[in-house]
Structure formats: structure tokens, C-alpha cells
LUMMARZA-998396 format. One record per atom (N, C-alpha, C): residue number from 1; residue in one letter; atom name; y, z, x. Coordinates in steps of 0.1 Angstrom, whole numbers, padded with zeros to 4 digits. Example, Ala and Ser with C-alpha at 12.3 -4.5 7.8 and 13.67 -1.06 7.14 Angstrom:
<pts>
1, A, N, -0057, 0078, 0132
1, A, CA, -0045, 0078, 0123
1, A, C, -0033, 0078, 0132
2, S, N, -0022, 0071, 0128
2, S, CA, -0011, 0071, 0137
2, S, C, 0000, 0079, 0129
</pts>
This chain:
<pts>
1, X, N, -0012, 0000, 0008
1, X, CA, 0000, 0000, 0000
1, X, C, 0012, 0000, 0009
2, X, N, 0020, -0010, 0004
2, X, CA, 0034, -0010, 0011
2, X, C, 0043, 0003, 0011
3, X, N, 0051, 0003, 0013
3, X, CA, 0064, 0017, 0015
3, X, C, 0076, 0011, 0009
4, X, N, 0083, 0019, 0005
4, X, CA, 0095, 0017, -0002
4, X, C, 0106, 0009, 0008
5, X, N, 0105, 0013, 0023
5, X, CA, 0111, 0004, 0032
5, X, C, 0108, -0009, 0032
6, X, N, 0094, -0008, 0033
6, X, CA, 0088, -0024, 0035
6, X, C, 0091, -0032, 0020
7, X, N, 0094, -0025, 0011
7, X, CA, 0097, -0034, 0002
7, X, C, 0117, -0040, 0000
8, X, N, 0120, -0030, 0007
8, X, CA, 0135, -0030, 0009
8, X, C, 0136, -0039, 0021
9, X, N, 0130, -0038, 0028
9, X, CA, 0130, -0048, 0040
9, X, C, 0126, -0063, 0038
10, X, N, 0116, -0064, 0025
10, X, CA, 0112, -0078, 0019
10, X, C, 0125, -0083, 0011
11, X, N, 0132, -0077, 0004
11, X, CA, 0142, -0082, -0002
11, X, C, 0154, -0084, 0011
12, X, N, 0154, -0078, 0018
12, X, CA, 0166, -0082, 0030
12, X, C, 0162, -0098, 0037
13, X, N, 0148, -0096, 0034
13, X, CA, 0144, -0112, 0047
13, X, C, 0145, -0120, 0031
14, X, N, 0141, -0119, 0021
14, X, CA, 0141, -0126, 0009
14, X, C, 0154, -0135, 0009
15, X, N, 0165, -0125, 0006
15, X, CA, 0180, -0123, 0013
15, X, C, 0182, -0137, 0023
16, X, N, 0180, -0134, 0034
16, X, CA, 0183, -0139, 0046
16, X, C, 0179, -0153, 0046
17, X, N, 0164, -0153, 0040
17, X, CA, 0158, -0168, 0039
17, X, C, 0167, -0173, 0025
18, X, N, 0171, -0169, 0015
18, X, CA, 0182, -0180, 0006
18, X, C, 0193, -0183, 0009
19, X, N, 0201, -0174, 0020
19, X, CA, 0207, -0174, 0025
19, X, C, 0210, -0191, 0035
20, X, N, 0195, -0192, 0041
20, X, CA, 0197, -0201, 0049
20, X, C, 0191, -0213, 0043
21, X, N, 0187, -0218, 0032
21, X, CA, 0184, -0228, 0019
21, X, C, 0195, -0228, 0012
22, X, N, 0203, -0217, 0012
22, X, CA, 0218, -0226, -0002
22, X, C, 0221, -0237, 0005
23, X, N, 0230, -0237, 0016
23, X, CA, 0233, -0245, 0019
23, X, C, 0228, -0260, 0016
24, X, N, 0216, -0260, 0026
24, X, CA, 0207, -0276, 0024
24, X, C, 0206, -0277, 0012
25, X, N, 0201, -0270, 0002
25, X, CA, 0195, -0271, -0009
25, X, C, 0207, -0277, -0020
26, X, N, 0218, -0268, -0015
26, X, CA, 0227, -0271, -0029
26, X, C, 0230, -0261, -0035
27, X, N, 0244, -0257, -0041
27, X, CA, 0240, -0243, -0047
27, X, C, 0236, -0245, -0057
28, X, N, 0226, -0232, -0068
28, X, CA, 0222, -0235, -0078
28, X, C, 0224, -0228, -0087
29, X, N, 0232, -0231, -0099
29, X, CA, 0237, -0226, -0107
29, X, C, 0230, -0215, -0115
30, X, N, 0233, -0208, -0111
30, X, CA, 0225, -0193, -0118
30, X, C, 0232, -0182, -0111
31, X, N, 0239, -0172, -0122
31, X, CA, 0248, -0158, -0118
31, X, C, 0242, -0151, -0123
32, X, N, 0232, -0141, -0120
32, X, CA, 0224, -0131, -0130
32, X, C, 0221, -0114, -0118
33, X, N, 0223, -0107, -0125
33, X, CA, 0213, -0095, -0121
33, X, C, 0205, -0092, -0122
34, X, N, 0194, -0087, -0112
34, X, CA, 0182, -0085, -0106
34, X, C, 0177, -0071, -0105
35, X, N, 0167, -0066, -0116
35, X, CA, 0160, -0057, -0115
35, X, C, 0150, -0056, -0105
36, X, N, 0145, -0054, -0094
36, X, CA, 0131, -0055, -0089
36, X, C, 0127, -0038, -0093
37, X, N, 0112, -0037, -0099
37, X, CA, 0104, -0024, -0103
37, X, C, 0095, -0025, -0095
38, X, N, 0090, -0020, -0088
38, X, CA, 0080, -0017, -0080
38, X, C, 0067, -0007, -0083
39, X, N, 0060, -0010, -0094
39, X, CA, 0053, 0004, -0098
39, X, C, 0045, 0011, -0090
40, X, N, 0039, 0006, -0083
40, X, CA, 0024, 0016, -0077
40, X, C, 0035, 0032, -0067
41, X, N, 0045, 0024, -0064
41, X, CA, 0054, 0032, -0057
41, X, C, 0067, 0041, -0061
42, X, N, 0067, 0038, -0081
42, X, CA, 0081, 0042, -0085
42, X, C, 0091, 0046, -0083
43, X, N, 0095, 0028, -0072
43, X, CA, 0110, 0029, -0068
43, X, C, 0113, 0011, -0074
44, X, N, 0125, 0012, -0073
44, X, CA, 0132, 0002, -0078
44, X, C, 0145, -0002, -0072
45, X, N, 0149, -0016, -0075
45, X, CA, 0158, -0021, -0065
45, X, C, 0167, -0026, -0073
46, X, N, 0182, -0031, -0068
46, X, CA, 0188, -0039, -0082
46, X, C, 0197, -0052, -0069
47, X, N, 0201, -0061, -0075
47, X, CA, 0207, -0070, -0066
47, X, C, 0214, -0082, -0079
48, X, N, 0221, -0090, -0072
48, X, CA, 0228, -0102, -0076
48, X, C, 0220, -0117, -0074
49, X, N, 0221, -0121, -0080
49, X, CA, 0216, -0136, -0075
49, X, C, 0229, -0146, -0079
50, X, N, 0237, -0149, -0070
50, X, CA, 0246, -0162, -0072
50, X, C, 0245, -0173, -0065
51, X, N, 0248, -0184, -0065
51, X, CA, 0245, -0196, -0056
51, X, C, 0234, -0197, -0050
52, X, N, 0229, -0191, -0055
52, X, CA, 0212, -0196, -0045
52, X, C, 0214, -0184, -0037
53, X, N, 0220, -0174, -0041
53, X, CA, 0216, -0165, -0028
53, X, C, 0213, -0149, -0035
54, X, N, 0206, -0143, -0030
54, X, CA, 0202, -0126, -0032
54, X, C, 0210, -0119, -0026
55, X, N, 0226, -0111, -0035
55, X, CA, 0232, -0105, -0029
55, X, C, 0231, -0092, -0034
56, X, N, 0242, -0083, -0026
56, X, CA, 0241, -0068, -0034
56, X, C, 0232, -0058, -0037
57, X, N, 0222, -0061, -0026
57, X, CA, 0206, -0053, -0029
57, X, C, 0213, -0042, -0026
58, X, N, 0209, -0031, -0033
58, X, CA, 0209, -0017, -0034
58, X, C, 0195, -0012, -0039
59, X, N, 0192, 0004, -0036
59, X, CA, 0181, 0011, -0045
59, X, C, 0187, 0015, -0056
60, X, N, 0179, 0020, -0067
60, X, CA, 0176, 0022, -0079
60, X, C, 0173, 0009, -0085
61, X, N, 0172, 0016, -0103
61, X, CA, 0169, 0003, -0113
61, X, C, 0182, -0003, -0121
62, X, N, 0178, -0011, -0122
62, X, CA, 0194, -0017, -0132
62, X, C, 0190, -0018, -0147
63, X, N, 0186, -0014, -0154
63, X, CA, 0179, -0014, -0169
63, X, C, 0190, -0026, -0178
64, X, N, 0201, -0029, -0174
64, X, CA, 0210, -0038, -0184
64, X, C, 0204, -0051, -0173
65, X, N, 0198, -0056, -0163
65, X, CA, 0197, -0067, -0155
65, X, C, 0189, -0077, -0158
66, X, N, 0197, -0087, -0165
66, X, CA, 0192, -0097, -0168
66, X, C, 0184, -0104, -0166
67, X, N, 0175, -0105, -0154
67, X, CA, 0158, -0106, -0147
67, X, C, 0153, -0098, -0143
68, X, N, 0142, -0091, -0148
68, X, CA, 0134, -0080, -0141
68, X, C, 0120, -0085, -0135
69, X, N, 0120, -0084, -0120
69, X, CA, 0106, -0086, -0118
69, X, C, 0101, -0071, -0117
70, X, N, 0088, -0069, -0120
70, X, CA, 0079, -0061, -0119
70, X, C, 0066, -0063, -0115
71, X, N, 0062, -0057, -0100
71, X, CA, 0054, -0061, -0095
71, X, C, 0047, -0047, -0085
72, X, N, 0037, -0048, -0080
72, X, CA, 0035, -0039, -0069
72, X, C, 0037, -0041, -0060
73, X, N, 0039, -0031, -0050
73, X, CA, 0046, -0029, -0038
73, X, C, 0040, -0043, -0024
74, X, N, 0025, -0044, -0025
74, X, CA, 0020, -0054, -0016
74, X, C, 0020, -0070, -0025
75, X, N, 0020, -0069, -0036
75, X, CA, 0024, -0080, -0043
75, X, C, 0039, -0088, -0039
76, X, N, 0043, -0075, -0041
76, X, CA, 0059, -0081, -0034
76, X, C, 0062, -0086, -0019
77, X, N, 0058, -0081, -0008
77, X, CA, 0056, -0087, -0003
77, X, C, 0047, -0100, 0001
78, X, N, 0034, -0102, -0005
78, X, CA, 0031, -0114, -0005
78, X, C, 0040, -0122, -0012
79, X, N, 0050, -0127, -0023
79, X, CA, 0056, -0131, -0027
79, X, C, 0063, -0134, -0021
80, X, N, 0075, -0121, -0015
80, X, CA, 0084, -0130, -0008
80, X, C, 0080, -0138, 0004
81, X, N, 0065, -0134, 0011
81, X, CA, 0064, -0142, 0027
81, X, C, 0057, -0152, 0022
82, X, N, 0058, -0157, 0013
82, X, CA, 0051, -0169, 0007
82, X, C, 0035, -0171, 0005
83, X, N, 0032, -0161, 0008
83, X, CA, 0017, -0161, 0005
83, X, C, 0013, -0158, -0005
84, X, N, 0018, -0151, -0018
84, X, CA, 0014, -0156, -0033
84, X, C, 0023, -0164, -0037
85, X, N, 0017, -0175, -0040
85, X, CA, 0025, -0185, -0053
85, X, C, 0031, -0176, -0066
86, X, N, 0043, -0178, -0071
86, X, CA, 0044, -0171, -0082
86, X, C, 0045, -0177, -0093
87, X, N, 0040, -0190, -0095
87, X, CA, 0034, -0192, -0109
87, X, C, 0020, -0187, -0111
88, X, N, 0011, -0186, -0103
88, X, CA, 0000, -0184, -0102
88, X, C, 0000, -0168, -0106
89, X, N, 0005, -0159, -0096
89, X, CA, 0011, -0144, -0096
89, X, C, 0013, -0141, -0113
90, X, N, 0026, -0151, -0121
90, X, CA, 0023, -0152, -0134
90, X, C, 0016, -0145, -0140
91, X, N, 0007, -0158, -0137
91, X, CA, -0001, -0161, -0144
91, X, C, -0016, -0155, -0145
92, X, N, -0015, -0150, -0136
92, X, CA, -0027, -0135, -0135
92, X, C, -0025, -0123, -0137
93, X, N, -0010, -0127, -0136
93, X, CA, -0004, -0111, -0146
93, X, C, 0001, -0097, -0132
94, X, N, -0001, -0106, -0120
94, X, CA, 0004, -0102, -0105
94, X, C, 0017, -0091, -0101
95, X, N, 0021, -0102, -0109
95, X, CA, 0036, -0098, -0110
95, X, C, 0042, -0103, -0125
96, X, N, 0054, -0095, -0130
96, X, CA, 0057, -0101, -0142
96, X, C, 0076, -0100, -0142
97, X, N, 0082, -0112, -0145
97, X, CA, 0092, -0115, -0149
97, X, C, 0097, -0119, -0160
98, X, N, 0109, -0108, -0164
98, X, CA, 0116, -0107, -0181
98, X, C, 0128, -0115, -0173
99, X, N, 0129, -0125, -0180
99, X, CA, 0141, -0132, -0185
99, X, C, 0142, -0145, -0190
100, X, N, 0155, -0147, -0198
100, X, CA, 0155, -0163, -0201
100, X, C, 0146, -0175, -0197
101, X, N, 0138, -0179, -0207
101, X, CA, 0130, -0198, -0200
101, X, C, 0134, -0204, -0192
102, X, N, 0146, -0208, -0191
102, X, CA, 0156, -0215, -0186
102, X, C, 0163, -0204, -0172
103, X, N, 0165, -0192, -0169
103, X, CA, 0167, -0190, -0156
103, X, C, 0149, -0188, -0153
104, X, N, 0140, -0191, -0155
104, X, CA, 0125, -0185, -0150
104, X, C, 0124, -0201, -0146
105, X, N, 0126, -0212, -0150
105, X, CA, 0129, -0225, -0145
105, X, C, 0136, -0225, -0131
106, X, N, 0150, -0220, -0131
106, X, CA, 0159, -0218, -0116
106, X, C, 0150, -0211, -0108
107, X, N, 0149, -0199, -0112
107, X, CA, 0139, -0189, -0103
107, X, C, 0130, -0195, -0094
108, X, N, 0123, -0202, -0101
108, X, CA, 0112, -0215, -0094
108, X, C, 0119, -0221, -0079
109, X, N, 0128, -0222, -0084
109, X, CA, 0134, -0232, -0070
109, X, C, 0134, -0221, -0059
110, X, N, 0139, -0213, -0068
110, X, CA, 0142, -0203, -0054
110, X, C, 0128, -0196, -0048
111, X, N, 0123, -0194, -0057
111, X, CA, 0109, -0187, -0046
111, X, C, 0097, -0198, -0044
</pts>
């Protein structure tokens, strides 16, 4: 099982890597707030997503945040280091994401 750092530390490189894809990529229109829940560990994260980029990570939860993923702590890290697919993650019930059809479409690009 991951640690509350190691999952703080996954959203910083998460971070870093959109960071270095807006650019090429284009920005991509999507302004929303970001719940990350972490259950096996009950800790929680909250952040920004603007232009294609993951800003404003802080701890705690954001309960008003217009995308929540919820996931476990080593799940999350396979996600962000690309080693789960997350339609697949989905779709096994891996990890689960509340929000709009249409930003879970954007979302896609980004992970």
C-alpha cells in the first residue's frame, strides 16, 4: 500500500507531466475542480485543472468539486505512471470518476 506522500507526490509528477503536454498538445478547454479520495488510506486531495494543467494541489477533500476521482492509494499511482489504462480502471470499477460526460471525455485526453 502506497502512503499518503506517495500519493501526493503522484499528483506533483501528474502535475509536472501536464504541465509539459499543454503546450504541444494545445490548451484544452476545461476549468474544473478536483477531488482526489483515496480510500484504503482516508486521505484526500483537492486541485484545479485549467488548460490542460493540474494546479493548486493541496490536502484535504473538496466535497463542492466538480470531478471526483476515487480510487486507492496503489491504484493511483498506477494511473498516473501510466501503467493502468483508465478506461479499463473504469471499467473494472478500479477507480471511479463523478462528473459530467462531457468533461470524462476531456479527462481522457489528459490521462
Amino acid at each position: 500500500m502506497a502512503t499518503v506522500d506517495d500519493c501526493r507526490q503522484a499528483l506533483y509528477d501528474l502535475a509536472a507531466r501536464l504541465d509539459t503536454n499543454a503546450e504541444a498538445q494545445g490548451r484544452l478547454d476545461l476549468d474544473r475542480t478536483l477531488a482526489c479520495r483515496v480510500t484504503d488510506l482516508g486521505a484526500a486531495f483537492h486541485a484545479r485543472i485549467t488548460g490542460g494543467r493540474l494546479v493548486d494541489i493541496a490536502d484535504g477533500d473538496d466535497p463542492k468539486a466538480k470531478i471526483a476521482l476515487i480510487t486507492a492509494s496503489d491504484d493511483l499511482l498506477l494511473l498516473v505512471s501510466g501503467r493502468l489504462d483508465v478506461t479499463r480502471a473504469i471499467a473494472t470499477r478500479q477507480i471511479s470518476i463523478k462528473a459530467n460526460p462531457f468533461d470524462l471525455l476531456k479527462l481522457r485526453k489528459l490521462l
